[in-house]
Structures are given as structure tokens and as C-alpha cells.
C-alpha positions as CSV (number, residue, x, y, z in Angstrom):
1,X,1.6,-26.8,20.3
2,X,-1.6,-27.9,19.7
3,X,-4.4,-25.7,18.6
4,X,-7.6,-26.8,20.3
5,X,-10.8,-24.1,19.2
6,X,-12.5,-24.6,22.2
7,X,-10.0,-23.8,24.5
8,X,-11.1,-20.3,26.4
9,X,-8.6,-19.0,29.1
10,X,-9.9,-17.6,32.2
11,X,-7.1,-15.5,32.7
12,X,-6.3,-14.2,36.5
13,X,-4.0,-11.0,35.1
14,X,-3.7,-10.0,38.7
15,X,-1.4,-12.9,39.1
16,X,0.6,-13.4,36.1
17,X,3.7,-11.8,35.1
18,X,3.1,-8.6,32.1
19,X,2.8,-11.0,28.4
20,X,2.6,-8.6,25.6
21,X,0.9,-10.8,22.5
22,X,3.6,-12.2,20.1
23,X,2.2,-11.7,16.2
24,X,3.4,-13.5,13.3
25,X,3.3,-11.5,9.8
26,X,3.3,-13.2,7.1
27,X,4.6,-11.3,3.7
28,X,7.8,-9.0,4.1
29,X,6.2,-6.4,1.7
30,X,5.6,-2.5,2.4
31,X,2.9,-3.3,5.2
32,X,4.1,-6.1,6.6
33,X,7.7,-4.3,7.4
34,X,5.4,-1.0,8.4
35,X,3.8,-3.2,10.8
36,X,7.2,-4.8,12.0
37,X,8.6,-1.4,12.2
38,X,5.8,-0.3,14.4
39,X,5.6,-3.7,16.9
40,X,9.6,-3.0,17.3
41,X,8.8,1.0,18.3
42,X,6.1,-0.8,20.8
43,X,8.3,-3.5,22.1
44,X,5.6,-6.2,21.5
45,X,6.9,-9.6,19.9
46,X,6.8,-10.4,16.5
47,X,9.1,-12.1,13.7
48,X,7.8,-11.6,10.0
49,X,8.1,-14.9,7.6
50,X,8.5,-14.3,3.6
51,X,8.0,-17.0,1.1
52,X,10.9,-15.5,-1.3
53,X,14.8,-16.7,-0.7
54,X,15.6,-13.3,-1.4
55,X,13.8,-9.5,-1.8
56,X,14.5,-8.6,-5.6
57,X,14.6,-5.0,-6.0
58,X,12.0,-5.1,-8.5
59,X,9.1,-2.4,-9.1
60,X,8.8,1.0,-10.2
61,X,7.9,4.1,-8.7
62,X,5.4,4.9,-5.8
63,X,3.6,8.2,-4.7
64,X,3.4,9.1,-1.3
65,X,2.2,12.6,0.4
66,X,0.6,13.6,4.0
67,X,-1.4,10.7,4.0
68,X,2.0,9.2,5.2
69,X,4.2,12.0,6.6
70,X,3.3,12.1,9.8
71,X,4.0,8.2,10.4
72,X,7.5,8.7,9.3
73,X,8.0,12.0,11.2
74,X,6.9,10.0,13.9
75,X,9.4,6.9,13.1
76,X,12.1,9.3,13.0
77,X,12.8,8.1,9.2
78,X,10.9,11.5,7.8
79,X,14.4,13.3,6.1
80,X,15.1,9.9,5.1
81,X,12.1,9.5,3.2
82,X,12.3,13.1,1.4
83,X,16.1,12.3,0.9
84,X,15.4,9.6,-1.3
85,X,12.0,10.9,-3.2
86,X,11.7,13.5,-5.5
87,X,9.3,16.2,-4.8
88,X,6.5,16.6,-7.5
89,X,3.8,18.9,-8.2
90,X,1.5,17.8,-10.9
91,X,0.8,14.8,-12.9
92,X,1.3,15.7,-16.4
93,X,-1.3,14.2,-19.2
94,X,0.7,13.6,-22.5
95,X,-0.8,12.6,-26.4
96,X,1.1,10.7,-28.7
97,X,2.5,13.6,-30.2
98,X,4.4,14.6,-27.3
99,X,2.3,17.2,-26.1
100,X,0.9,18.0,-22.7
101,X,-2.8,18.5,-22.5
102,X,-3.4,19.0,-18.8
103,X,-1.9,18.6,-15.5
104,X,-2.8,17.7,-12.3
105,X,-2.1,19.6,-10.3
106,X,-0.3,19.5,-6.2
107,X,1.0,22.6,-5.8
108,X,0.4,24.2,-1.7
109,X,0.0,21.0,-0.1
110,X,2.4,21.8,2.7
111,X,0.2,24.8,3.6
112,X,-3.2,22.8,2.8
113,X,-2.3,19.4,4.5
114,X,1.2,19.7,6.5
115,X,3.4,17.7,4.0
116,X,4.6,18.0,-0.1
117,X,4.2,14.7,-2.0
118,X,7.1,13.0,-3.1
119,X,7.9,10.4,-5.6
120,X,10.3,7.7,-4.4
121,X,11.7,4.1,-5.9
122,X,9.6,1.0,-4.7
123,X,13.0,-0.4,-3.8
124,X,14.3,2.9,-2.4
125,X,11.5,2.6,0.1
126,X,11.6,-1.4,1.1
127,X,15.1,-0.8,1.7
128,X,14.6,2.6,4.1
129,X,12.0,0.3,5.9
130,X,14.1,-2.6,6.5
131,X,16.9,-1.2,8.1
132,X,14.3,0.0,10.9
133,X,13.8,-3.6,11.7
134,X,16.1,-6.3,13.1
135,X,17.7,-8.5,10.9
136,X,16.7,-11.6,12.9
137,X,13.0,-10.7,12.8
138,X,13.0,-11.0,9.2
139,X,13.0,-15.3,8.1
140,X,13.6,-15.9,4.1
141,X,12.0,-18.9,2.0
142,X,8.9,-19.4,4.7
143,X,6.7,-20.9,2.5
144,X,3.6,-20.9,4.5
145,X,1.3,-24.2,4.1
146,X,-1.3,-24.8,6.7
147,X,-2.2,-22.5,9.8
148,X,-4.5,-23.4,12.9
149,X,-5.8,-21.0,15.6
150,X,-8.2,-21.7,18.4
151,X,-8.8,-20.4,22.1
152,X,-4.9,-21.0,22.8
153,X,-3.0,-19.3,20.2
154,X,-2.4,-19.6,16.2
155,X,0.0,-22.3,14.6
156,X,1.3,-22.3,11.2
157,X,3.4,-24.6,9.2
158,X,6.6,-24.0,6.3
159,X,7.2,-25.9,3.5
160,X,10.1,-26.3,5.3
161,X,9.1,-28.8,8.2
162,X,9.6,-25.8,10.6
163,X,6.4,-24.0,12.6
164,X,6.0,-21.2,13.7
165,X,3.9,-20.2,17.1
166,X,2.3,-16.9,18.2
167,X,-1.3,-15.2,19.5
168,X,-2.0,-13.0,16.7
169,X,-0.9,-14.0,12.8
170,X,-0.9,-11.3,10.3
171,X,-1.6,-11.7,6.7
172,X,0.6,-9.2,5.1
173,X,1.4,-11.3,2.3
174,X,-0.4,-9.9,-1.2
175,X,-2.8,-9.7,-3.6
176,X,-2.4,-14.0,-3.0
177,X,-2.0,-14.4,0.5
178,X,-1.9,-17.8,1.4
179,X,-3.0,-16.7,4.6
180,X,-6.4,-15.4,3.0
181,X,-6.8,-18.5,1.3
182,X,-6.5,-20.9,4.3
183,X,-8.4,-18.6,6.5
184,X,-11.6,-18.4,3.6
185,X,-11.2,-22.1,3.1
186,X,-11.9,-22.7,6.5
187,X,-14.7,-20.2,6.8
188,X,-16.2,-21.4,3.6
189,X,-16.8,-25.1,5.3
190,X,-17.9,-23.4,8.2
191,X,-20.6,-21.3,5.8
192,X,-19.3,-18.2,7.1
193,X,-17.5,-16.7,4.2
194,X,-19.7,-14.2,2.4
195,X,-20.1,-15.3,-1.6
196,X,-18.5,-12.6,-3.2
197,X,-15.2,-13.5,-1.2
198,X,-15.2,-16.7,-2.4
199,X,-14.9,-15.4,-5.9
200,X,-11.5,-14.9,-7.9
201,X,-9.7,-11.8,-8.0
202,X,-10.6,-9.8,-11.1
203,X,-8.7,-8.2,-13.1
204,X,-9.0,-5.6,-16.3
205,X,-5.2,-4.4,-16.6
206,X,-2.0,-5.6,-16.9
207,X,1.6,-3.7,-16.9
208,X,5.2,-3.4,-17.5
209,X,7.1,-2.2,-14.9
210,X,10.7,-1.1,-14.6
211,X,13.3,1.4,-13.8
212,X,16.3,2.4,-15.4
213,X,20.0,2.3,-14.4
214,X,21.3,5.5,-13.6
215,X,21.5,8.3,-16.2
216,X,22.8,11.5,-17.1
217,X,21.0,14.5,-17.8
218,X,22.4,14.2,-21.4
219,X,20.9,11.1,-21.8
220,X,18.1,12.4,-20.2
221,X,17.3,15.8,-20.2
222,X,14.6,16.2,-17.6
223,X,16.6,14.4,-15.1
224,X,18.4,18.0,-14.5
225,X,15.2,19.9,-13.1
226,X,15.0,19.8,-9.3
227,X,11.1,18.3,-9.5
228,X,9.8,14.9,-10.7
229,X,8.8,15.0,-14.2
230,X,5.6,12.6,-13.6
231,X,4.1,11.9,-17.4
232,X,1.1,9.9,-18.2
233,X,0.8,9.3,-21.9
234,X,-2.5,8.1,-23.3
235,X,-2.9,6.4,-26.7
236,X,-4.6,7.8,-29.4
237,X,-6.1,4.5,-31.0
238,X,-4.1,1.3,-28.5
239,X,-5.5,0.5,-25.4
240,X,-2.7,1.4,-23.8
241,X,-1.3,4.5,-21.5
242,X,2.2,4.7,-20.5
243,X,4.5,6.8,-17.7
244,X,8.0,8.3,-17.1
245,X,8.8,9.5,-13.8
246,X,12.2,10.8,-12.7
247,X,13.8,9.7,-9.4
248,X,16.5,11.6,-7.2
249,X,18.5,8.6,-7.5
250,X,19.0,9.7,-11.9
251,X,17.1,6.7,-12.5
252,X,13.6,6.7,-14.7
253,X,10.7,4.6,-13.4
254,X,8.5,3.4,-15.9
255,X,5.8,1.7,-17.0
256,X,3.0,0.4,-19.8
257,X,-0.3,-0.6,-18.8
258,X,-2.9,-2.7,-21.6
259,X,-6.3,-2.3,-21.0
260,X,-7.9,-5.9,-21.2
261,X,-10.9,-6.8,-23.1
262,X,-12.8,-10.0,-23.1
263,X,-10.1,-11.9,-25.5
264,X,-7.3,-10.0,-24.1
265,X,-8.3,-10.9,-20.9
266,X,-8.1,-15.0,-21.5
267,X,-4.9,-14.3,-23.3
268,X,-3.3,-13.1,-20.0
269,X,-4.7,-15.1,-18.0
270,X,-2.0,-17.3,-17.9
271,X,0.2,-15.0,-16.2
272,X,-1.9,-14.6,-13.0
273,X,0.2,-14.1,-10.7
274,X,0.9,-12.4,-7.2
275,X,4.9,-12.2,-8.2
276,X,7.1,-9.6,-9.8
277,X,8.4,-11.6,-12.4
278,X,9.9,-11.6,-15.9
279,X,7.6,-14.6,-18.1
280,X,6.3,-12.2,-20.8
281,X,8.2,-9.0,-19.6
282,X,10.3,-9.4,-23.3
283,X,7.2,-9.8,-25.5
284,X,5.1,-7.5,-23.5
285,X,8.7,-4.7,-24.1
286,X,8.4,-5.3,-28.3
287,X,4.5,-4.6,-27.9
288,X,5.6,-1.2,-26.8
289,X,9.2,-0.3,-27.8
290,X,8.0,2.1,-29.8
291,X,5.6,4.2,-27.7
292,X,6.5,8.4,-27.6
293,X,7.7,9.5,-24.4
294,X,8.7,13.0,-23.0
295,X,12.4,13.6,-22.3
296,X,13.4,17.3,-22.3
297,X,14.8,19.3,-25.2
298,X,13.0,18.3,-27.9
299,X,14.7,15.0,-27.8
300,X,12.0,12.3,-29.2
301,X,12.7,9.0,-27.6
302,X,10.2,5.8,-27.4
303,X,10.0,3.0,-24.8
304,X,12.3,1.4,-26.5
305,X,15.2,3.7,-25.1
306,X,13.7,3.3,-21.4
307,X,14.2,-0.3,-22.2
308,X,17.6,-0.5,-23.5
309,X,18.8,1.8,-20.7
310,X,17.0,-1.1,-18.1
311,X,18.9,-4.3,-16.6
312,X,16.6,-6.7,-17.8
313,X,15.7,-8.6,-14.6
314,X,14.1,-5.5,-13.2
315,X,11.7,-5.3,-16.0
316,X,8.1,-7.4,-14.7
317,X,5.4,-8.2,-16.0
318,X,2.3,-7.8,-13.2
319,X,-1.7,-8.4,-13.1
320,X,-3.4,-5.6,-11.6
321,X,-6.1,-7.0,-9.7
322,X,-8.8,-4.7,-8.0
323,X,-11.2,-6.0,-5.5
324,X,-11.7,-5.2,-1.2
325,X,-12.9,-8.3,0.6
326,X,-15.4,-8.3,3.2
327,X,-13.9,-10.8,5.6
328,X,-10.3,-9.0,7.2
329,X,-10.2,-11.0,10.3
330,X,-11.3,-14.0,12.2
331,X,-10.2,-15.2,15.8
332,X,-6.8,-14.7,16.0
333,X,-6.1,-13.9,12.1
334,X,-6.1,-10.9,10.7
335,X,-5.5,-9.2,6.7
336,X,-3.9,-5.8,5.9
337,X,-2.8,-4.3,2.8
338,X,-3.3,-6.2,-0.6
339,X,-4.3,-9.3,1.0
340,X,-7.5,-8.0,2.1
341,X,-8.2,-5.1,-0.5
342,X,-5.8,-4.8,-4.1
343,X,-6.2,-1.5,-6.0
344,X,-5.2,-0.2,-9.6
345,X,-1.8,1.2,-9.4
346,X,-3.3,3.9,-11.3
347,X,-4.6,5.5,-8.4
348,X,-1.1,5.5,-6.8
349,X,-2.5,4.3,-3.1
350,X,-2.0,1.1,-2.5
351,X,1.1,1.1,-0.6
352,X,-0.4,4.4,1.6
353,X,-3.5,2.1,2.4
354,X,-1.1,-0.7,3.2
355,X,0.9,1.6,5.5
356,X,-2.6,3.3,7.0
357,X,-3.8,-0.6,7.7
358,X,-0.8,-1.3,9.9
359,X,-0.6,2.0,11.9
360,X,-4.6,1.5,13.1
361,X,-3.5,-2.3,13.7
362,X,-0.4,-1.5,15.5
363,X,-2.6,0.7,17.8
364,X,-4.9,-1.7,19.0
365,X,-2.6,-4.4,19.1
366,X,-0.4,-2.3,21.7
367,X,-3.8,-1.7,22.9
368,X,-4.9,-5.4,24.2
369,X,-4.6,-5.9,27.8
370,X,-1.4,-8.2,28.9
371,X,-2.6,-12.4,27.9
372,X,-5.4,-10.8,26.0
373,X,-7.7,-14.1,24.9
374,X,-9.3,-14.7,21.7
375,X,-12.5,-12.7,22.3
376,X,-10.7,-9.7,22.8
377,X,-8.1,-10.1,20.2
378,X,-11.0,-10.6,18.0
379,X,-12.6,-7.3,19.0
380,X,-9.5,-5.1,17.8
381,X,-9.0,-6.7,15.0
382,X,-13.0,-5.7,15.0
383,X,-12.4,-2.2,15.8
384,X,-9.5,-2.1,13.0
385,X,-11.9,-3.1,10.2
386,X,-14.6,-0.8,11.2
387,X,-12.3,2.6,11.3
388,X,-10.7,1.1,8.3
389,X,-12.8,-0.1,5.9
390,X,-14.7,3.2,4.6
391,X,-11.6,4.8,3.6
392,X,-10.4,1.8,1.9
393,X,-13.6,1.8,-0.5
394,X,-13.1,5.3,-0.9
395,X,-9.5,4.9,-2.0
396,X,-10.5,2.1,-4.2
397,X,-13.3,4.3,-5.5
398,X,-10.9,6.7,-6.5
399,X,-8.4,4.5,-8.0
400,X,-10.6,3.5,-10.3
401,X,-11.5,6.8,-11.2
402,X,-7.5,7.2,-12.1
403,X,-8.1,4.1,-14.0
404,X,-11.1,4.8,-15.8
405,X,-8.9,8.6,-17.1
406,X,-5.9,7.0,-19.1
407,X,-8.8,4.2,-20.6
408,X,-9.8,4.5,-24.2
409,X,-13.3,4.2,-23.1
410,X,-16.6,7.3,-23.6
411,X,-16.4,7.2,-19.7
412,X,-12.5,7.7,-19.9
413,X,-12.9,10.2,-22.9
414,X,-15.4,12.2,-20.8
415,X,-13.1,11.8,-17.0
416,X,-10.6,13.5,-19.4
417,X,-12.4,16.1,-21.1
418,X,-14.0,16.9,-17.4
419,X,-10.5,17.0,-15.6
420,X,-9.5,19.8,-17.8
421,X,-12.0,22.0,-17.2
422,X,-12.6,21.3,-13.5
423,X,-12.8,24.8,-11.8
424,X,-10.1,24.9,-9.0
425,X,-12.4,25.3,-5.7
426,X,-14.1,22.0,-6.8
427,X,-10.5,20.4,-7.3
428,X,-9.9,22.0,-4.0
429,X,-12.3,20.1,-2.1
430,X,-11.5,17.1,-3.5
431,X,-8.2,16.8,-2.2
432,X,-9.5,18.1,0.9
433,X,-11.1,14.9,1.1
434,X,-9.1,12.5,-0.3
435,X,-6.2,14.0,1.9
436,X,-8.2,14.7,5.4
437,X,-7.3,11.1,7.0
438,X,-3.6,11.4,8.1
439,X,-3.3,8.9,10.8
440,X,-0.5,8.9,13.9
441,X,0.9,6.4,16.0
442,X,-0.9,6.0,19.5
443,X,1.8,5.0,20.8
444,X,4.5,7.6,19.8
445,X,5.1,10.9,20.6
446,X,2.5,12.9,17.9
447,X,4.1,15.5,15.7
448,X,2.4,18.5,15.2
449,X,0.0,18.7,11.8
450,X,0.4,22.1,10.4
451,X,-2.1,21.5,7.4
452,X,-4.7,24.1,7.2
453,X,-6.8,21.1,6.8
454,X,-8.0,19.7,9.7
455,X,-6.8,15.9,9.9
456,X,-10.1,13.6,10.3
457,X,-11.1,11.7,13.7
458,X,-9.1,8.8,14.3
459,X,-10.6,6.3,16.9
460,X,-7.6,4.2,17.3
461,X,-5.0,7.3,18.6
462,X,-6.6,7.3,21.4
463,X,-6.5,3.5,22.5
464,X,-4.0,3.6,25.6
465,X,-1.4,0.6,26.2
466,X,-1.9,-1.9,29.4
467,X,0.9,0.0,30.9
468,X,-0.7,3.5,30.5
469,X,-2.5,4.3,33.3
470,X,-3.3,8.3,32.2
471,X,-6.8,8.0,31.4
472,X,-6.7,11.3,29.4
473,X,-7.0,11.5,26.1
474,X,-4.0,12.8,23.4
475,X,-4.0,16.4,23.7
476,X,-2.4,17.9,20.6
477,X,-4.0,21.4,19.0
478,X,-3.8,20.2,15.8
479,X,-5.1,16.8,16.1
480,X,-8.8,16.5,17.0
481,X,-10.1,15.6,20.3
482,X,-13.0,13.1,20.9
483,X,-15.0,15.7,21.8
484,X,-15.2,17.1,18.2
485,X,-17.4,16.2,15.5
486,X,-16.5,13.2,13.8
487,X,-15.6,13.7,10.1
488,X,-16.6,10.6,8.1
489,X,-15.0,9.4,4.9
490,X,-16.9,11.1,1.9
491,X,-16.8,9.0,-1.3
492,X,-15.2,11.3,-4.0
């Protein structure tokens, strides 16, 4: 196919036979699969490419609460979910003597916000997710290259010699994409690429990540309590904090994080990278083998256990980039998840914002008119930024925040000293805020929210499908109507 730019359809619809658009994701990761998942549900068109031969079970451990339960309720994968997490309550703060000086606290969030939080395996998750999508939708080593769009439809080419054609091409594909970086590079010869996209990612962290085989509660004492045992140890004079979390699945996830200064900084600079992998994984594991962790009954193990408990090609070594671009979309192309905004783990919602990205897109997708042209393509991808983008900087805002608290910096010294002493109405209303956007599916049945808290206005649950012809909108007492005042993001 050739991709001609100035090609614009006039499209008589009155004539032609019903054409959902057929998408292309790029990047088999948490949001691309979410995405896949919810095109499937929709019965729209789509096949996801992924530049890997093969999906290493690689990671550590992810946090995920109401933010996401009513999407999986909704996908019918909900007991699924909580069958493989482990529900936790609090964050514990730990010193290097093995002490806990404060916890954050999670206790009630059923009653405030409809769902518990849970703590589930990276690769517990991917796997939960996959089996929701066809196996021939998902194509292995689909390296992409270039990619053209225009009036007629999107275009993009493998390092394989294959292509791949389509109407809409998501980039789902990382902190990296390659679908980013040949979108921008176009847009920067065309001068339309604002500067600050146009610079590189940043960075001020980088971390071991891992999880153990599975172990016994002798090895492991904690392991035998019914909640996760979430532990964030902060170092007394290293610029480093480190975290044990315990899994349903008898397995520990953890992980070390070194803050970078300027020389740090060029030292790992070299190992840039958008990849799991393993290059400094052993030297960064002897830099902290010998770290205090938490286990239950007095026992006083280091890293160092954690590590010789862990097959070794599931230990990584990852940059932890933090930026959210200003460009998501152009024509037919489109970003969601890390490739359009990366934050610090710290703040544990990256993979939640990933998730959030491809439910609004998934509703205005299913929303486009049968042969929608580029124009109005354009516009939901439009729409999608605009109802996305504030809660994104507020997420990032308040990843930053969990950054700055494990830091060995006056500000992270004071986030700490101030977190203890918070009173517990101002906590309160915190995670009224940070928890008050819990997006649905449009285009599923909606499942009740029973939070006390009010779920925020979401403009894209009420865009209807070209085969919807109720003009109505979603009545559901616990979701709120248009008619209601619109709750905006607040920047905690």
C-alpha cells in the first residue's frame, strides 16, 4: 500500500458496507495487551507486533488498587486478579537497623473507593492478560523500522522484510518506542515537535529488580501471614533504598534503587536502555549483598539471601527514566503508556496509567464512525489526550513525591519527617484524590462502584459506538452523569 498524505476520503457511509478501523499496537507490554484485550471485547481489528522473540518473565512486583478494579470486574478477569495478588495494607518504612519507623497506611479502601489494593507479580499479571487475547493476534521478533501514514491509512515496516497495514497504529512499545522516535523525527522536520520533546529521556535512578523462587515460610518467615509484607528500607549514609514484598505465589519480589548523582549519573549511562536485562545485574547484586532486610522472627538476613534464593536471569538491571511528552498523537499515530509519559517506579503507577491510557483510547476508538478518515481519527486521539493528560502529570507529580521520600536528600529528610506526622483527615483527602479517577469501559456492561467516594467525570464512558443508536447517556447510580459537576484532577 502506498501512503500518500494528501489523500482525503470523501466517504459516502450510506453506501458502503459497516468497516470498523483495524489498529496496529506496537509493544506487547501491560498497555499494549490492555488495549488488545479491550479491541477483542469490542470486536474492532487489531494484531499487536513485539520486537522480542520471546516474553521473559522478568520484573518484580506491581501495585494495583481501585484505580484498576473496575476494568477487570468489567473484563470478567476480576477474581483472577485478586487470586494471584496479595492483599496489602500499608507500606512499611524500615532503617538499617531493622526497624519500622512508619507506615503507610491503606486500610478501608473497599469502603472509601469500592476495591482493596493488592500486590501481584509483573509476570503473574502479563500472563493473566495474555490469555484474554488470541494467540494469533500476538506476532514475536517484529522489529519495527520505518512507518508512514497519510489520508489513506498507516504503513509500517519489520526488520524482517514483512509490513504491516492498518488505519490507526498504536505506540505501546516503552520508555523507547520506536514508534515515538519515527513519529518525532518526522515532526521535527516538519517544525512541529515542541523542544522539550526533542530532548533525551532523563534519568536520576537506577535499580535491581528481581524475584525469588518459591520459598517456605522457614526460609521466610513472613511469607506465612495472609497480607503482603511491603518494606521500604532507606539507608542511613548510601544513596540507596531497598524493598521486599511478599507474593501469594511464596515468592519475594525485590529490589535496590541508587540514587544518581552527576558522576554516578555518566557512569550508568552506558546502560541506557528500554530492556530488562542482565549487563551489570551481577556487579550492581555485590554493591548491595549486604543490605538489612526484614524477614519475620528476628531472623537478620541481607540482600544477599534474596539473591542466592533468585535464578539469575530474572535478576535486571533497569534505568528509571521520568519525563511526559507533550506530543501523544499525530494523524493516524497515536502513544499510550511509557512511550508517551515514563514514571519512577517509586510511585508504583505506571502500569495503572498504562492501563487508564488504553481504556479512554479503546472508548473512542469503538467510538469513530464506520471508515472514519484521518480528520476524525485525529480528533479522538485529540479527545484521549485532553481527558488524559492532567491525571498523568498528577500521577507523575506524585511519583516523584514517592521518589523524593526514600532519597537521602533535606527535601527527602523533610517528606519523611512530614509523612510521619501527617494527621489522618489530611492523609484522608489525599487519597481521596489520588484515588477519585476510576475509569470503565464504554463499551461494557458497568459494574456498580460501591466507594463512598464518588468516582470522578469521565468524558469518554459516554462516547456511544456506530452501532448504538440509544442516544441516552449510561445511567448507573454510582457513576456520575453528565449533568453533574465535573471534578477536575487536583495536583497532590
Amino acid at each position: 500500500m502506498e501512503i500518500n498524505p494528501a489523500v482525503t476520503f470523501k466517504h459516502d457511509r450510506s453506501v458502503m458496507y459497516a468497516k470498523r478501523p483495524k489498529v496496529l499496537i506496537v509493544g506487547a507490554g501491560l498497555g499494549g495487551l490492555t488495549l488488545g484485550m479491550l479491541l477483542h471485547k469490542a470486536h474492532i481489528p487489531f494484531e499487536i507486533y513485539e520486537r522480542a522473540a520471546e516474553v521473559k518473565s522478568l520484573g518484580s512486583a506491581m501495585y494495583f488498587n481501585c484505580t484498576t478494579a473496575s476494568l477487570f470486574r468489567q473484563c470478567g478477569i476480576y477474581d483472577d486478579f485478586v487470586a494471584i495478588g496479595k492483599l496489602v495494607s500499608s507500606i512499611q518504612m524500615c532503617n538499617e537497623q531493622r526497624e519500622v519507623e512508619f507506615s503507610i497506611n491503606f486500610a478501608g479502601h473497599d469502603k472509601l473507593f469500592g476495591a482493596n489494593g493488592y500486590i501481584v507479580s509483573r509476570p503473574q499479571l502479563y500472563d493473566l492478560l495474555r490469555r484474554q487475547i488470541p494467540k494469533e493476534r500476538i506476532h514475536l521478533s517484529k522489529k519495527v523500522l520505518t512507518m508512514d501514514q497519510g489520508g489513506n491509512g498507516v504503513l509500517i515496516r519489520f526488520s524482517d522484510g514483512t509490513e504491516a497495514e492498518g488505519d490507526i497504529l498504536v505506540g505501546a512499545d516503552g520508555a523507547y518506542s520506536a514508534v515515538r522516535q519515527g513519529l518525532y523525527t518526522k515532526l521535527r522536520k516538519a517544525k512541529k515537535l515542541p523542544a522539550s520533546d526533542a530532548l533525551p529521556l532523563p534519568f536520576s535512578t537506577v535499580c535491581l529488580v528481581a524475584q525469588t523462587r518459591p520459598l517456605t515460610a522457614e526460609e521466610f518467615p513472613d511469607l506465612a501471614l495472609e497480607e503482603c509484607q511491603f518494606r521500604n528500607t532507606i539507608g542511613t549514609d548510601k544513596m540507596y533504598a531497598w524493598a521486599t514484598l511478599t507474593t501469594t505465589q511464596n515468592t519475594i519480589c525485590w529490589g535496590a534503587t541508587l540514587f544518581l548523582d552527576e558522576e554516578s549519573s555518566k557512569e550508568n549511562d552506558a546502560f541506557r536502555s528500554s530492556e530488562w536485562g542482565q549487563e551489570a545485574a551481577a556487579a550492581m547484586c555485590e554493591d548491595v549483598k549486604d543490605f538489612p532486610i526484614i524477614s519475620g522472627h528476628g531472623k537478620k538476613f541481607t540482600l544477599q539471601d534474596m539473591i542466592d534464593r533468585t535464578p539469575k536471569e530474572l535478576i535486571s538491571k533497569v534505568m528509571l527514566e521520568e519525563k511526559v511528552f507533550k506530543t501523544w498523537y499525530h494523524c493516524r499515530t497515536v502513544l499510550i503508556g511509557d512511550a508517551c509519559h515514563k514514571f519512577n517506579p517509586q510511585g508504583g503507577v505506571g502500569a495503572t496509567n498504562a492501563m487508564h491510557d488504553a481504556i479512554v483510547l479503546a472508548n473512542l476508538i469503538n467510538g469513530l464512525p464506520f471508515h472514519p478518515v484521518a480528520e476524525e481519527i485525529e480528533s479522538a486521539f485529540q479527545a484521549y489526550q485532553e481527558e488524559r493528560f492532567q491525571w498523568v502529570q498528577e500521577a507523575f507529580d506524585s511519583s516523584k513525591v514517592h521518589r523524593t521520600m526514600v532519597g537521602q536528600s533535606m527535601a527527602s529528610k523533610f517528606s519523611r519527617f512530614f509523612a510521619k506526622r501527617i494527621p489522618a483527615w489530611l492523609f484522608e483527602r489525599i487519597q481521596e484524590r489520588s484515588c477519585s479517577y476510576r475509569p470503565q469501559v464504554a463499551f461494557l456492561p458497568l459494574v456498580e462502584d460501591t466507594g463512598r467516594v464518588k468516582p470522578a467525570y469521565q468524558p469518554s464512558l459516554y462516547i456511544k459506538g456506530p452501532v448504538e443508536k440509544e442516544e441516552t447517556k449510561p445511567t448507573n447510580p454510582t457513576v456520575p452523569t453528565a449533568n453533574e459537576p465535573i471534578q477536575s484532577p487536583a495536583v497532590v
